[in-house]
N, C-alpha and C positions, 0 to 999 in steps of 0.2 A: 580537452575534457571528453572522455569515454560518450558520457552521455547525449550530450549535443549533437552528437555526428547522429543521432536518429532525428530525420529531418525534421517529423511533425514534433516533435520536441523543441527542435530548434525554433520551430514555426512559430509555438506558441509563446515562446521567450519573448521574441522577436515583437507579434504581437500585443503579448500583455508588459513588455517592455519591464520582464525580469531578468535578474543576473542571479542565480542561486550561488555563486562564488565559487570557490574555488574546490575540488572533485577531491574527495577522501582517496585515503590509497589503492583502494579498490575499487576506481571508478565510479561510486553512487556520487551524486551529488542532493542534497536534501532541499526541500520547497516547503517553509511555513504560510497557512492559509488558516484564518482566523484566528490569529494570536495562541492556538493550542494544536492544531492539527500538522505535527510533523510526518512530511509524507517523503521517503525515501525511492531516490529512483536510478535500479542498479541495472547497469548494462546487462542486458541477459545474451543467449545463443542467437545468433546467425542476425543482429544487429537487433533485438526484440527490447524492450523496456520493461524493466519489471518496479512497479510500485507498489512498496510497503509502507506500512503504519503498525506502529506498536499500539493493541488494543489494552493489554493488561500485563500487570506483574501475575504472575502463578503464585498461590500461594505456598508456604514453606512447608507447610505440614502434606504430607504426599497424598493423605485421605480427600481433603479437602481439595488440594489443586486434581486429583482425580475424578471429583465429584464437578467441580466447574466444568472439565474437559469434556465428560459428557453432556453436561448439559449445554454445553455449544456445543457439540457433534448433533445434536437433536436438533438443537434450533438451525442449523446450517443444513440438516438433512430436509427440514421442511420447509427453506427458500426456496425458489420461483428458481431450477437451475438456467433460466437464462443469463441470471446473477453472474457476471464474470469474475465475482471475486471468491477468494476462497482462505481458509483458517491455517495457519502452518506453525510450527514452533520454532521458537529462535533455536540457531545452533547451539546455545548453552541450556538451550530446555527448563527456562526460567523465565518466559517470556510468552504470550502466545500475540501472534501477530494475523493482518490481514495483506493478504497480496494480489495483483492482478496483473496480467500480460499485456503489454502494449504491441501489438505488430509493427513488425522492421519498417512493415510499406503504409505506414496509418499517417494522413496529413494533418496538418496543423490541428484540423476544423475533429475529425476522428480522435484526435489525443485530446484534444481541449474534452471532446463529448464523454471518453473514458474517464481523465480525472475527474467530471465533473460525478458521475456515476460510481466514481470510487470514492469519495470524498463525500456523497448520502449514504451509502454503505459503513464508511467508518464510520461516521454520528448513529447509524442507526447502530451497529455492533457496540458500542461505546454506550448509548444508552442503555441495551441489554445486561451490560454489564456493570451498567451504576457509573463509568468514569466518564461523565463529560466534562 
């Protein structure tokens, strides 16, 4: 499994005595935390982790899901940029997601501190947008 081989990754498995199962064909393997918070975590460049969570569907009408995209472009312009996470669109562009980098060299105790920081970031994006 792709993703395991990032040690603090593995660390924290190890620790919180998770198996996330078995790794989609593209390397991610998925971790649920709180019965609704599916968090995606896809082998990124030069041994990096990248975790996603899908924040919302776009809506259908292209006025509307234009109007949403600003209004998270604003609200994401006036977070704290220490914020390590940040807004991106699914590749089918019907989606708008959150994501964050894990470093290749981050230990156990650093990925544990990441997801936990990505995982108030999703609840807080997710409240702004009415889905919790």
């Amino acid at each position: 499994m792709a993703s395991t081989n990032h040690a603090g990754f593995a660390g924290y498995l190890l620790r919180a005595r998770l198996d996330p199962g078995p790794a989609r064909s593209d390397g991610a393997v998925a971790l649920v935390f709180d019965g609704n918070m599916r968090v995606l975590l896809h082998p990124g460049p030069r041994g990096d982790l990248v975790l996603e969570a899908q924040l919302r569907e776009l809506p259908t009408s292209q006025a509307m899901a234009d109007d949403m995209l600003l209004n998270a472009l604003s609200a994401a312009a006036g977070r704290d940029p220490l914020f390590a996470e940040y807004l991106v669109l699914s590749p089918e562009q019907d989606r708008l997601l959150l994501q964050q980098r894990v470093g290749a060299s981050a230990s156990a105790d650093e990925f544990e501190s990441a997801l936990g920081k990505f995982l108030d970031a999703l609840t807080t994006w997710r409240a702004f947008f009415g889905v919790l």
